[in-house]
Backbone bond lengths (Angstrom), bond angles and torsions (degrees), N, CA, C in turn:
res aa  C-N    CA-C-N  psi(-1)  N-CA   C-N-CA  omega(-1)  CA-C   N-CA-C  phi
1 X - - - 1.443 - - 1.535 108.56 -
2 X 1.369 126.18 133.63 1.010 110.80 158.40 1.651 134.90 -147.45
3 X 1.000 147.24 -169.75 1.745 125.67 -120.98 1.494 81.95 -106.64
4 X 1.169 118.45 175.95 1.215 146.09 171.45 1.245 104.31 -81.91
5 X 1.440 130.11 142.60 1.256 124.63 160.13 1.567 122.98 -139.09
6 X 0.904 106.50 179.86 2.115 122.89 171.50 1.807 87.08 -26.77
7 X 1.476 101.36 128.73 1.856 112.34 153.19 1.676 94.93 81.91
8 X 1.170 149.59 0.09 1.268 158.78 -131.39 2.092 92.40 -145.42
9 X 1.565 109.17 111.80 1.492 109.62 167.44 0.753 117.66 -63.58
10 X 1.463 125.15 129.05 1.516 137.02 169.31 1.691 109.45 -72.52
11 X 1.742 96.37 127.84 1.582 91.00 -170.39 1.682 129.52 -46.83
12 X 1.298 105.18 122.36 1.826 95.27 179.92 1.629 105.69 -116.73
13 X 1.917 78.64 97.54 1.415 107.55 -164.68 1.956 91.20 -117.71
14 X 1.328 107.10 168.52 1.757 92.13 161.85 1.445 100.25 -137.01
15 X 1.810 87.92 138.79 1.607 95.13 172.74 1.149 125.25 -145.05
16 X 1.085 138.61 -178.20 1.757 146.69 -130.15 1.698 79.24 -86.32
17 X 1.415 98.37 140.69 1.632 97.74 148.96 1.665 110.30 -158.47
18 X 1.423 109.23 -170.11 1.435 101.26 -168.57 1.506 104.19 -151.90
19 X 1.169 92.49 129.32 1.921 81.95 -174.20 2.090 96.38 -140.83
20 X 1.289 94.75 151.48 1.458 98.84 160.37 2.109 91.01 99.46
21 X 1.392 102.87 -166.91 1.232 114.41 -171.18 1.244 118.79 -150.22
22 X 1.507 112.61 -9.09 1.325 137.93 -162.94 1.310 101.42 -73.04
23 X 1.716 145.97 -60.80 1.356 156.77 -166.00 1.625 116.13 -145.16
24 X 1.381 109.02 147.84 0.980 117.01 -165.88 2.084 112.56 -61.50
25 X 1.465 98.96 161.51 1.795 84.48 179.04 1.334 114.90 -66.80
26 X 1.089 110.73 145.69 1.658 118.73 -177.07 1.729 103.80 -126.07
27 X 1.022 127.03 15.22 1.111 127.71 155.77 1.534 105.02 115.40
28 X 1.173 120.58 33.87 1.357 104.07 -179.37 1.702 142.78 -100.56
29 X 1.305 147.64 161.82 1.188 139.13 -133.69 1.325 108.28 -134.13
30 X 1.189 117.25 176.91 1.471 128.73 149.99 1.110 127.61 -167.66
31 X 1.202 108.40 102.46 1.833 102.86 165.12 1.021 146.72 -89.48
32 X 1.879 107.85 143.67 1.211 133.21 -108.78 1.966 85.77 -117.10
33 X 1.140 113.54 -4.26 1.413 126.27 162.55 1.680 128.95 -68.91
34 X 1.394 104.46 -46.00 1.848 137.34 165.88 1.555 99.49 -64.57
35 X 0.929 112.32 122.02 1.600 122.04 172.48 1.397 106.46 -112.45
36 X 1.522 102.07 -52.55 1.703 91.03 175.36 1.718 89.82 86.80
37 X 1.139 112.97 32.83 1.492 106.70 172.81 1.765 116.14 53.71
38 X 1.279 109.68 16.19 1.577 101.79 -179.54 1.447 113.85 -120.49
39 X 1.179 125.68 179.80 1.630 134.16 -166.98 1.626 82.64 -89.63
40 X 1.248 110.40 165.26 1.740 133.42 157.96 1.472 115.25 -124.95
41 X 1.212 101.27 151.14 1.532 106.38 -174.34 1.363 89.69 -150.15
42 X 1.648 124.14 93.40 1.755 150.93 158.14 1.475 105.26 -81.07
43 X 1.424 99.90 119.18 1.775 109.04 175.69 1.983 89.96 -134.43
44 X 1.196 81.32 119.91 1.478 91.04 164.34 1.570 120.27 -95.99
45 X 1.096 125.98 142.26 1.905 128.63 175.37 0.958 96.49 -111.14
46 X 1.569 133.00 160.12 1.485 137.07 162.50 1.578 121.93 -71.47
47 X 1.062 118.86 -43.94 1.621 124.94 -177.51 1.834 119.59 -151.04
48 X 1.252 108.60 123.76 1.602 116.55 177.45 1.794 96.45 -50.16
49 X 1.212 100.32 179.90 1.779 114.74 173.94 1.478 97.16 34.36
50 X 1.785 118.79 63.92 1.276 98.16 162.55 1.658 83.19 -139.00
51 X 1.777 113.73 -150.16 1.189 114.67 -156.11 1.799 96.10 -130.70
52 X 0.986 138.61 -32.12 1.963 122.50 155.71 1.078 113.79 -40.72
53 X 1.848 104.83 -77.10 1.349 145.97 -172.64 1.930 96.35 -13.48
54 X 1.287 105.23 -80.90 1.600 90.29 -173.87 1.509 113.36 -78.70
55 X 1.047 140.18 -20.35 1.504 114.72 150.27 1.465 139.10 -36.10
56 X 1.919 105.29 -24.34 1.385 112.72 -176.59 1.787 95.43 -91.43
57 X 1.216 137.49 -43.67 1.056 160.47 -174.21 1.613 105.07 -51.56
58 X 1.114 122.24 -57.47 1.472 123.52 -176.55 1.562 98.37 -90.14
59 X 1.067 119.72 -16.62 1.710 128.28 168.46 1.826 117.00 -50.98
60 X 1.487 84.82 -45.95 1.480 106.89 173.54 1.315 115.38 -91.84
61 X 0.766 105.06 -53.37 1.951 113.18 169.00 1.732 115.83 -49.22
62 X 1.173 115.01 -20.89 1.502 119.52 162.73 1.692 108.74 -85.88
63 X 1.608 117.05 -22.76 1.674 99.64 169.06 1.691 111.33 -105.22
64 X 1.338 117.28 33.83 1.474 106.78 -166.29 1.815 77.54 -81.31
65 X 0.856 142.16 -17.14 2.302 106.89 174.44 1.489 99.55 -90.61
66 X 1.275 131.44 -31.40 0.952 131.23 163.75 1.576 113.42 -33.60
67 X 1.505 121.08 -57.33 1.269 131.54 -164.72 1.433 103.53 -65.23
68 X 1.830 103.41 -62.13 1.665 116.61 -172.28 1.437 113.83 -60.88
69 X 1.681 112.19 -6.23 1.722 102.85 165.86 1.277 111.49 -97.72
70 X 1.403 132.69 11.49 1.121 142.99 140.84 1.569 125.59 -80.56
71 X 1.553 120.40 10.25 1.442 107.54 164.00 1.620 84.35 95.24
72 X 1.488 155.11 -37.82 0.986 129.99 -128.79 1.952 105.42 -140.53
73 X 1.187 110.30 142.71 1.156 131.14 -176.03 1.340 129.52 -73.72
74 X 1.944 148.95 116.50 0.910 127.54 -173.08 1.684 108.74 -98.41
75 X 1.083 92.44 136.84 1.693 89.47 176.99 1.575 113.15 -125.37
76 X 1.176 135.54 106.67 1.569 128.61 168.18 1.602 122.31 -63.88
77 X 1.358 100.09 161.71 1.984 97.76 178.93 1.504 95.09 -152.75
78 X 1.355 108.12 147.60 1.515 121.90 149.01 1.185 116.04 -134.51
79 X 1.686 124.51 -156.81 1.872 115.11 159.87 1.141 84.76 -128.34
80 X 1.568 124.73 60.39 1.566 122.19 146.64 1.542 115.46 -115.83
81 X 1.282 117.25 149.45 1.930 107.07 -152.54 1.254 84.45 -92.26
82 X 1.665 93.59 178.03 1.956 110.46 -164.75 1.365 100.06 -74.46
83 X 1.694 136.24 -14.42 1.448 102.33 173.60 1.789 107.20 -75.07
84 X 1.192 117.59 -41.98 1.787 123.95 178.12 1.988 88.85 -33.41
85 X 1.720 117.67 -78.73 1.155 105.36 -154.30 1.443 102.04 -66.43
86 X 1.561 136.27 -4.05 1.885 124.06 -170.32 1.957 73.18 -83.48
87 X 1.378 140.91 -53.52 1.087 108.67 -159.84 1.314 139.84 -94.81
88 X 1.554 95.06 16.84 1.673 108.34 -161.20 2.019 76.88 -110.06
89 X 1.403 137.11 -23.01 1.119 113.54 163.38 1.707 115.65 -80.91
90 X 0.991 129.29 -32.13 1.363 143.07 154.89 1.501 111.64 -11.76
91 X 1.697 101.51 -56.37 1.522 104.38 -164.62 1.685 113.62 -96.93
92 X 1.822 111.81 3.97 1.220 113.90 173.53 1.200 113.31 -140.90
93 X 1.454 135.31 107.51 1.193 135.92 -172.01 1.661 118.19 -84.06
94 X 1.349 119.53 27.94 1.212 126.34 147.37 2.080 106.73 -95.31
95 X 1.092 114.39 -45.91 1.491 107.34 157.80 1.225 143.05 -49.81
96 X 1.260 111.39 -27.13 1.764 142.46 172.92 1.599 82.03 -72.39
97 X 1.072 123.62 -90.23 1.643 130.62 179.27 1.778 100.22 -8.30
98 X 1.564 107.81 -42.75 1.234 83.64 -152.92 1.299 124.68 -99.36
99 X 1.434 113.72 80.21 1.619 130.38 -149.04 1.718 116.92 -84.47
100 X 0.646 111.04 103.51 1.674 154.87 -177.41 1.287 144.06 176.12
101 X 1.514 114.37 147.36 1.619 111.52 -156.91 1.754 94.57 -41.62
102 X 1.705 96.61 157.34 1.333 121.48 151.25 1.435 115.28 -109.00
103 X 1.258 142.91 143.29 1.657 140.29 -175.42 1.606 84.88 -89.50
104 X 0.915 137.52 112.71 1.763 124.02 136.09 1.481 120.00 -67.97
105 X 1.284 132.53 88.81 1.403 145.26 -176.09 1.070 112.06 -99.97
106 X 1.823 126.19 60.73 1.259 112.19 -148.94 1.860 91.58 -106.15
107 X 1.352 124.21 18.57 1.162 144.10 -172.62 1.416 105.36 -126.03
108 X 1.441 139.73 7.23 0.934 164.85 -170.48 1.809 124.29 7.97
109 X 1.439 101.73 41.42 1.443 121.14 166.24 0.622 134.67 -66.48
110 X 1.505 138.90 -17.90 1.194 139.92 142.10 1.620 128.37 -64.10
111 X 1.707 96.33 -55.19 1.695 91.13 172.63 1.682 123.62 -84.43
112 X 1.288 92.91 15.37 1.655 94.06 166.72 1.528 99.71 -95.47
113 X 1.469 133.38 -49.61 1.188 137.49 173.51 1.567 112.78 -40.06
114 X 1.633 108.32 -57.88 1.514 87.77 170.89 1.190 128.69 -97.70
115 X 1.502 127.10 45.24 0.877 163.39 164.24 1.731 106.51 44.88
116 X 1.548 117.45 68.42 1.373 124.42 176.76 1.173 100.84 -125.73
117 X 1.230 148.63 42.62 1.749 151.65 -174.56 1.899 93.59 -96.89
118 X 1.539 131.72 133.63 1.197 140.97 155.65 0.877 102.70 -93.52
119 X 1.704 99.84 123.78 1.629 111.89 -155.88 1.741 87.25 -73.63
120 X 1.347 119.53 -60.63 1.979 115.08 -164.01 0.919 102.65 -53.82
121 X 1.460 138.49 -32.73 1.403 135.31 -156.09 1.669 109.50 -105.18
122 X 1.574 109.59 -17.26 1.636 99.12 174.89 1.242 126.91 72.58
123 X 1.513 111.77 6.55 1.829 116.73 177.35 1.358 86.62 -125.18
124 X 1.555 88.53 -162.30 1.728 104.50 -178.44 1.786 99.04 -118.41
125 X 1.666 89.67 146.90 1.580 96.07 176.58 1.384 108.81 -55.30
126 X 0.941 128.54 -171.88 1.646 161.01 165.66 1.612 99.76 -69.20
127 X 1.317 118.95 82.38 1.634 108.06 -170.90 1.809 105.00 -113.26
128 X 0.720 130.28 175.45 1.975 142.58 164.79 1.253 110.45 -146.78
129 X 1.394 115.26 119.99 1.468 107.16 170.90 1.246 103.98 -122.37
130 X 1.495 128.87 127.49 1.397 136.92 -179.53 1.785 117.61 -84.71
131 X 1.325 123.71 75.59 1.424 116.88 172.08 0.974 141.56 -93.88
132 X 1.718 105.09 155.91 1.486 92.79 -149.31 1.590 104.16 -110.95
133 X 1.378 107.81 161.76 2.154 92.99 -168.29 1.473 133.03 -48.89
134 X 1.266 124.93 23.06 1.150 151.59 -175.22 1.291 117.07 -126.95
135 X 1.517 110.44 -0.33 1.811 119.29 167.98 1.300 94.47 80.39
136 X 1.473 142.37 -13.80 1.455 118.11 -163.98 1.793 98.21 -103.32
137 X 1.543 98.79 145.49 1.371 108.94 176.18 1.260 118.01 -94.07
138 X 1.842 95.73 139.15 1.567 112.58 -163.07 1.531 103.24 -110.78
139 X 1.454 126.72 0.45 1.655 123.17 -163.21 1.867 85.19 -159.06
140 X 1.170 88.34 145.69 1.784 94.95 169.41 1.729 97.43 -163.62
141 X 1.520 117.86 125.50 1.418 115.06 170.34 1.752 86.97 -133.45
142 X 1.556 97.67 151.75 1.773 124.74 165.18 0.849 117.77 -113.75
143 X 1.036 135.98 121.77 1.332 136.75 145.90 1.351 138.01 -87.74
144 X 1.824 124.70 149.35 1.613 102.70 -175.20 1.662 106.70 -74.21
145 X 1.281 129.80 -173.27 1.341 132.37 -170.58 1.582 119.67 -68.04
146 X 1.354 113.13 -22.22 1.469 151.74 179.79 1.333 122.44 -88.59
147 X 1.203 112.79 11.88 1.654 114.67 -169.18 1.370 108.22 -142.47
148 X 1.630 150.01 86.63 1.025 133.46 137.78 1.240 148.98 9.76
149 X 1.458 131.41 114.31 1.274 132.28 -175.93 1.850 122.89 -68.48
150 X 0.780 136.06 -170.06 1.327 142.20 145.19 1.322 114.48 -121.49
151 X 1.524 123.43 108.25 1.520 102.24 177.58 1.648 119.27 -80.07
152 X 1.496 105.81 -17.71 1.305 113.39 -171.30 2.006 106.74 -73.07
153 X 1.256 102.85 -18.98 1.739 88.04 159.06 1.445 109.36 -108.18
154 X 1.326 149.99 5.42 1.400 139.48 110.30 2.216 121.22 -4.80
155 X 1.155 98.47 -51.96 1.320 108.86 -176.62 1.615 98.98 -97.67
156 X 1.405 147.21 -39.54 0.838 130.11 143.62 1.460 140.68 -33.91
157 X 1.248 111.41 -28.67 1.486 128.68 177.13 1.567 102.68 -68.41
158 X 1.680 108.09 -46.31 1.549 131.31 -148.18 1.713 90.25 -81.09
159 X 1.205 97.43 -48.30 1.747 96.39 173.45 1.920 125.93 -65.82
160 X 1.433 106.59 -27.40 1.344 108.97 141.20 1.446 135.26 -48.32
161 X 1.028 114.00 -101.05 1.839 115.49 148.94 1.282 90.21 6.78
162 X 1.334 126.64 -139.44 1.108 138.25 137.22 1.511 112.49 60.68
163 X 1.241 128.02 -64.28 1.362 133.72 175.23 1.810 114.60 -70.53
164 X 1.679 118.50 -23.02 1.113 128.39 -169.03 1.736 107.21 43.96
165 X 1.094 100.01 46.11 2.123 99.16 172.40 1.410 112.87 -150.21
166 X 1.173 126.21 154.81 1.511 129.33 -161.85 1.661 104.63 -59.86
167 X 1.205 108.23 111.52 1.780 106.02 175.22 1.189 119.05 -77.94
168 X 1.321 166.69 87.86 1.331 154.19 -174.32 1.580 103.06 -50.33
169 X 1.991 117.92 175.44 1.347 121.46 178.58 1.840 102.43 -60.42
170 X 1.168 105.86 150.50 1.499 142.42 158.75 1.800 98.11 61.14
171 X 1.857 112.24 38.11 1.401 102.45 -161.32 1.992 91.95 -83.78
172 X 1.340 90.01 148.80 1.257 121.50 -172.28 1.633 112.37 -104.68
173 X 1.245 123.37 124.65 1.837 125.17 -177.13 1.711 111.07 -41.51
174 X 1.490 105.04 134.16 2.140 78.08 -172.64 1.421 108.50 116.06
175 X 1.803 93.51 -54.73 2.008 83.71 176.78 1.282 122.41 -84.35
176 X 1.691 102.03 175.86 1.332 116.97 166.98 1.963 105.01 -28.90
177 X 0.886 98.88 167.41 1.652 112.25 171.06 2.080 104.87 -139.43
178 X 1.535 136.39 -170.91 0.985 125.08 -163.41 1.313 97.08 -117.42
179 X 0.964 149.70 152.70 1.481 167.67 -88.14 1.473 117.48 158.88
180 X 1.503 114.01 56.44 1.501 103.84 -168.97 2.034 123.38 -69.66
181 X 1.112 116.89 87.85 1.952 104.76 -174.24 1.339 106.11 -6.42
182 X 1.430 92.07 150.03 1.424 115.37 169.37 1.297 123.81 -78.69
């Protein structure tokens, strides 16, 4: 299997997700085809009720206006179904906080498609895929199951992209950009 990358359509498939805290899932979807003219920003975790997983989650969930004043949408995923994520936000009200779709991929068609499934472990790595309103992905990082994301260079990345001009290392929104002679 192997991963999706940069220039490569992100599947526009639709699938179960679950967002909010208010009522139980009733079956609801989203497709992942409809952009709606905006960027996406897909971070997959491996398993609800664990101990990264919501550190990366409220990580991101502290830049979702950050994101949406960039044009672009946060969406979470695991392959645990929407009652696991209605009750694993249920039991932490910094997760409840953190309101945006969840993917329940607990059939794992999506992250087999973009090919981030750990085969021993049976979830999906730690993935980000940065898309751009045309469904095709412009950024893709993995991580092993054990390693923490940064979302705040996630949006740094997004503000690259975004600028369409040569970024140098660790460039920040604001700076110089690269200037190749004529």
């Amino acid at each position: 299997m192997t991963v999706l990358t940069v220039g490569d359509k992100f599947p526009a498939i639709t699938v179960p997700v679950q967002q909010g805290v208010s009522a139980l899932p009733a079956g609801e979807t989203l497709n992942l085809g409809d952009t709606g003219g905006k960027w996406k920003i897909v971070f997959y975790w491996p398993k609800d009720f664990t101990f990264i997983c919501p550190t990366e989650i409220i990580g991101y969930g502290d830049l979702k206006s950050d994101f949406a004043d960039r044009d672009a949408v946060l969406i979470g995923a695991s392959t645990d179904t929407d009652f696991v994520h209605f009750a694993w936000r249920k039991s932490d009200e910094r997760l409840a906080n953190c309101d945006f779709p969840w993917i329940a991929d607990n059939k794992k068609e999506l992250a087999d498609a973009l090919g981030i499934i750990a085969k021993d472990a049976g979830v999906a790595y730690r993935a980000t895929f940065i898309v751009d309103p045309h469904n095709v992905i412009q950024h893709v990082t993995v991580n092993g199951l054990d390693q923490g994301r940064n979302p705040q260079e996630t949006l740094r990345v997004l503000d690259a992209l975004q600028s369409d001009e040569l970024c140098p290392c660790n460039w920040q929104q604001g700076e110089e950009v690269l200037k190749p002679a004529a």
